[in-house]
matplotlib code that plots the C-alpha trace (Angstrom):
import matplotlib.pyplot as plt

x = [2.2, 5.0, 8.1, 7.7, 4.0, 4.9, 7.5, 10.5, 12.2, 13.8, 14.4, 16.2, 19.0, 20.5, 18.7, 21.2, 24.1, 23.1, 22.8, 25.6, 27.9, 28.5, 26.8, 23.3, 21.2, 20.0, 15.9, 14.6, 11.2, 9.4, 5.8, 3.5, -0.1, -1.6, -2.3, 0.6, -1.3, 0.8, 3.5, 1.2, 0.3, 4.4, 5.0, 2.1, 3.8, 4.1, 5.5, 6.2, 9.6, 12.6, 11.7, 9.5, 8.4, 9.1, 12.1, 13.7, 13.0, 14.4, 17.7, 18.4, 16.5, 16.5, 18.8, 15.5, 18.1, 15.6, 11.7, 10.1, 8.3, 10.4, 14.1, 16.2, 17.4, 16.0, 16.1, 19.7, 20.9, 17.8, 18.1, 21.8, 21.1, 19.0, 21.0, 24.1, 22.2, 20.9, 24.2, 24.6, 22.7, 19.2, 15.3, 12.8, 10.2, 7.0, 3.8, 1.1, -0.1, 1.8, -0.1, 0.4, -1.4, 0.6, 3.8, 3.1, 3.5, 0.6, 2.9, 6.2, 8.7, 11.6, 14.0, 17.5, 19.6, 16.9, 14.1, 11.2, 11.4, 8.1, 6.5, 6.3, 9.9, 11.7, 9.9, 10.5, 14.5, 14.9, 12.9, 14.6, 17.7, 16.2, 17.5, 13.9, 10.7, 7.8, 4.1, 3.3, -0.8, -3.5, -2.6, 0.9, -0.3, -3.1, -3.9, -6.2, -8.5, -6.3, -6.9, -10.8, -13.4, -13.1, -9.6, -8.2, -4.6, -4.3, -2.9, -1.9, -0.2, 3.5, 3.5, 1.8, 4.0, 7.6, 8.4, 9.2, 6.5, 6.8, 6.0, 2.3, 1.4, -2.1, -4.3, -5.6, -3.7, -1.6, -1.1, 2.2, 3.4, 2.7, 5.3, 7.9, 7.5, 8.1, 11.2, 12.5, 11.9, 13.5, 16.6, 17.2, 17.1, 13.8, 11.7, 8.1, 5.4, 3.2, -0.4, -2.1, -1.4, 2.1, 0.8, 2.8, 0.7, 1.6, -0.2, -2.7, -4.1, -6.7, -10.2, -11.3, -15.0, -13.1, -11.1, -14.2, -15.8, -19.0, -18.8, -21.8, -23.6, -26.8, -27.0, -27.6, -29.9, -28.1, -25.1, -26.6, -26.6, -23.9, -21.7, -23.7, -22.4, -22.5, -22.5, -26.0, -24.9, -22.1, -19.3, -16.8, -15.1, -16.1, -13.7, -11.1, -7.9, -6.2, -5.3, -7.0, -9.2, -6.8, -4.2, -6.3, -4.9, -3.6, -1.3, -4.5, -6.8, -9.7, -10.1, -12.9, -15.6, -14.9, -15.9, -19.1, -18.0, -17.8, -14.8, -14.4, -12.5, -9.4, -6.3, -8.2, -7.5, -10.4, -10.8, -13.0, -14.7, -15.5, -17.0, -19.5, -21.7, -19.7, -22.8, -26.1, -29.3, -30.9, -29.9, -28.4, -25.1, -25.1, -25.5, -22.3, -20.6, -21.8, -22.0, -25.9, -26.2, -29.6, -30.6, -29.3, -26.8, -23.6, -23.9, -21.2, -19.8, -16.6]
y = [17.0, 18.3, 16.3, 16.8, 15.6, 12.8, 11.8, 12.4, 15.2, 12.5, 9.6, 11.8, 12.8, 9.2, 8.4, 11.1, 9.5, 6.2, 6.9, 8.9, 5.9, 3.0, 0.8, 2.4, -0.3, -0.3, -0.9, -3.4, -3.1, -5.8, -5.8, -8.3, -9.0, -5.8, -2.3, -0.7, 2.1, 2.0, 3.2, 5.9, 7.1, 7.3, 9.7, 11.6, 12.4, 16.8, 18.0, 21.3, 20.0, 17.3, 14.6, 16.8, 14.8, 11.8, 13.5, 14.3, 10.5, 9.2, 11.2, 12.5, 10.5, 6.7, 4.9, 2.8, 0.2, -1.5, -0.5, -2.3, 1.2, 3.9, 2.8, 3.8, 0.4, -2.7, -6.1, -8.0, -5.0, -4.1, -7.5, -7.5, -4.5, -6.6, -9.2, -6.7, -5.5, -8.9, -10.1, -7.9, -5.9, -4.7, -3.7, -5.9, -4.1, -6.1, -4.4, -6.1, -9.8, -12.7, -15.7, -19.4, -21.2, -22.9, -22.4, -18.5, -18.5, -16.1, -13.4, -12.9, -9.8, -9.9, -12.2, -14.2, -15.4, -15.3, -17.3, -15.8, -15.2, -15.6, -12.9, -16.1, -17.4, -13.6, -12.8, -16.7, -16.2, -12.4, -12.4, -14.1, -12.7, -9.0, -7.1, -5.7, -6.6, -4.5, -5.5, -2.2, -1.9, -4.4, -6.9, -7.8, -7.5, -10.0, -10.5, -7.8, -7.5, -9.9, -12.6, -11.6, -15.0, -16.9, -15.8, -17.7, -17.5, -18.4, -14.7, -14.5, -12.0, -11.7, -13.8, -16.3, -17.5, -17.0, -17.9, -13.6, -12.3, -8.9, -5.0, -4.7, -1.2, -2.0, 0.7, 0.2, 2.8, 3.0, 6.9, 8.0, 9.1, 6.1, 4.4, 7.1, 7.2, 3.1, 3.5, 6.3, 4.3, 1.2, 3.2, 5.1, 2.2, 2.7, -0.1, -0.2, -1.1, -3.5, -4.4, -7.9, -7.6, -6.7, -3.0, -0.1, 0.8, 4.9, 4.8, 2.1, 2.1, 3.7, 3.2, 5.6, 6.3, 7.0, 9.9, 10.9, 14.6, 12.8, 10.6, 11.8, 13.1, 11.9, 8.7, 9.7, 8.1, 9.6, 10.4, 13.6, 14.0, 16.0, 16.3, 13.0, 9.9, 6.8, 3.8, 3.3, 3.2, 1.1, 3.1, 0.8, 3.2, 1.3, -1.9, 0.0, 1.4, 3.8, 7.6, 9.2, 11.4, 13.3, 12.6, 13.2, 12.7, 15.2, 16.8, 17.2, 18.3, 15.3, 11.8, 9.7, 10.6, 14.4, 13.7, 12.4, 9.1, 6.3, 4.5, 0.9, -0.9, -0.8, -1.6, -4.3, -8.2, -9.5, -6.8, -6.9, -9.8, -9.2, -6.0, -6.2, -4.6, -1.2, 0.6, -0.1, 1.8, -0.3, 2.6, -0.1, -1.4, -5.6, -8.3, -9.4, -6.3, -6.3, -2.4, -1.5, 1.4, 2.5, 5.1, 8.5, 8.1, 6.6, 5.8, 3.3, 2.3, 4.5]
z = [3.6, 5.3, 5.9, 9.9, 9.6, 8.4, 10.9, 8.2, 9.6, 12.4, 10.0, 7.1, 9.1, 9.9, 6.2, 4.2, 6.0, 5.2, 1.6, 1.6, 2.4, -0.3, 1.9, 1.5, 0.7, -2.4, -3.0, -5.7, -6.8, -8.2, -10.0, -9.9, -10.8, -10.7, -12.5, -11.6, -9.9, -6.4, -8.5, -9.8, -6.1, -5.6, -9.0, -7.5, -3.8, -3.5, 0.0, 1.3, 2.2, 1.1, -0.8, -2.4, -5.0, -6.4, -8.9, -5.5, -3.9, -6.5, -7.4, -3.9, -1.2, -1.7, -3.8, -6.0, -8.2, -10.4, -10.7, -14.4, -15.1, -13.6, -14.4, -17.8, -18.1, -20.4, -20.8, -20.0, -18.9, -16.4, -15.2, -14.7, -12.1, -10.4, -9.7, -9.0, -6.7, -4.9, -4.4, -1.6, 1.1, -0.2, 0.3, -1.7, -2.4, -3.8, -5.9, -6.7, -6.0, -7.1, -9.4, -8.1, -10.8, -13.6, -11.7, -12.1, -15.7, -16.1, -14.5, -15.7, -14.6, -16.4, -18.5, -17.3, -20.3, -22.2, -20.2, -18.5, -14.7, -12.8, -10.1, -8.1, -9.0, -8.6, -5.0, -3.4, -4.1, -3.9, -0.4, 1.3, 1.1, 1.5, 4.7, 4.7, 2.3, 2.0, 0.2, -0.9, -1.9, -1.3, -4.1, -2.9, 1.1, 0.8, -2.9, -3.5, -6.8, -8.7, -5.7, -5.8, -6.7, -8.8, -8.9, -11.8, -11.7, -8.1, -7.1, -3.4, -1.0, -0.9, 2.8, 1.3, -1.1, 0.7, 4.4, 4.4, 6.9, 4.6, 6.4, 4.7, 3.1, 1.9, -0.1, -3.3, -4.1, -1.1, -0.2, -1.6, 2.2, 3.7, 0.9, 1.9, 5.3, 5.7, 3.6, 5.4, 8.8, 7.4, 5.8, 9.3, 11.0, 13.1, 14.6, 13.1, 15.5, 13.5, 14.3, 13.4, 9.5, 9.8, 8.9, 10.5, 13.4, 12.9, 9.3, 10.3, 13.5, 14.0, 12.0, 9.6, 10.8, 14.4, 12.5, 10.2, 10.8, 10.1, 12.7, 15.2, 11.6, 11.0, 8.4, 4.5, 2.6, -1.1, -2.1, -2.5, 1.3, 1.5, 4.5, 6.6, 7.5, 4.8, 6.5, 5.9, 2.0, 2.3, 3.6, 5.7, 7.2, 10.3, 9.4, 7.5, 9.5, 8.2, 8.7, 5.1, 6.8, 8.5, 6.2, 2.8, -0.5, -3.2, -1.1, 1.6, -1.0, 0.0, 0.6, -0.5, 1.9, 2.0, -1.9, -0.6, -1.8, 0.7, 1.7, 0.5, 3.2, 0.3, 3.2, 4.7, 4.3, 2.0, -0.5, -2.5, -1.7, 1.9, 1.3, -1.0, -2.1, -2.1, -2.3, -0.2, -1.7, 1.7, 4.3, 6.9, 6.7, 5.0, 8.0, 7.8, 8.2, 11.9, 11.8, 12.7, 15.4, 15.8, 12.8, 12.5, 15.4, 16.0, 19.7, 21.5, 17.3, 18.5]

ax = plt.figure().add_subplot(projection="3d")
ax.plot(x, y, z, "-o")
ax.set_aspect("equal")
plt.show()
């Protein structure tokens, strides 16, 4: 995905400058409950132009001050960065969701003289004080598989738990351009148009099945149906907004439903609960969905 397709080319100019001064504002990265697989997505980003992967994001792009998995630093020291870099201007950046039970104890991110700091206590006092904070992936945006029933640790969303309303970038993964793009917005100083979840309406606003070349396919009744729509076996493309199937993932290998998979509603509010099962053998879409066109067309569901 090239830098222009992704709306870069405008935002990098007034971003080099930016970072180029001593006043860029440094990003801090925190990890909560989670399985650390937005930060996977990121190392996976390949463009035809700058950043052109995460090697060149990191070093040349954004200045990323503390990240638990992708920084050199450790312990004190790690820590010490952190707080360095709080004291001034900065770009809180929150991964996964954040555990409210037992006054967060069951989630703890890093260590200050020596006693345990809590996702819960680190994103209430960092956020704050952010210029900017982003939920980056489902978990941190509204709890995601950590927050699904019975959800024992009490894991919420990152505006649940601070009075930050934060810029959501749902996805379970998110895609690595939607990450970059955000920041680059943010850095250059560009307003993002939010929708009703605080998502950036440019990444999120428009429903999958509407962008889906099966749209106006007949309905599958397999998996082995190749090239048909799937909302008769669960797909919910119909409730999920985002842009994956023009997008695509891999660098725009595929996306989940050019795999004849189905999509799984992972950027909405309410994953995973609210959308099972996420696979139908039935051949209609569950009641509660609300999705049921007459069979084998898609007439007036776009």
């Amino acid at each position: 995905m090239s830098a222009a397709a992704l709306g870069l080319t405008s935002a990098l100019g007034p971003l080099e400058k930016i970072l180029a001064s001593t006043d860029g504002p440094p990003i801090i990265w925190l990890k909560g409950a989670g399985c650390t697989g937005c930060t996977v997505s990121l190392a996976n980003l390949i463009s035809g132009s700058a950043p052109v992967d995460v090697g060149d994001l990191l070093i040349n792009t954004i200045d990323l001050v503390y990240h638990p998995t992708l920084m050199n630093a450790s312990g004190e020291l790690a820590t010490q960065t952190l707080n360095n870099a709080a004291a001034g201007t900065f770009v809180l950046v929150v991964e996964g969701s954040i555990p409210t039970m037992f006054n967060g104890r069951t989630c703890t991110v890093y260590e200050h003289n020596g006693l345990p700091v809590t996702a819960l206590s680190a994103v209430q006092s960092l956020a704050p004080m952010a210029a900017k904070v982003l939920a980056v992936g489902t978990c941190a945006c509204f709890g995601g598989i950590p927050g699904a029933m019975p959800n024992p640790t009490g894991a919420k969303g990152v505006s649940e738990v601070t009075s930050v309303s934060p810029i959501n970038i749902p996805g379970c993964p998110p895609h690595p351009d939607w990450i970059v793009w955000t920041v680059a917005q943010l850095l250059a100083g560009n307003t993002i148009t939010l929708d009703q979840f605080s998502r950036p309406t440019a990444l999120y606003g428009t429903t999958v099945h509407n962008q889906c070349s099966r749209q106006d396919s007949e309905w599958a009744t397999s998996l082995n149906d190749a090239g048909l729509c799937t909302i008769g076996l669960g797909c919910k493309g119909m409730l999920t907004y985002a842009d994956c199937p023009t997008r695509k993932w891999n660098n725009g290998v595929n996306w989940c439903v050019g795999a004849d998979s189905l999509c799984q509603g992972c950027t909405q509010p309410g994953f995973p609960d609210l959308f099972a099962p996420l696979f139908s053998t039935r051949g209609v879409a569950p009641n509660h969905w609300n999705i049921n066109p007459p069979r084998n067309t898609c007439t007036g569901c776009h």
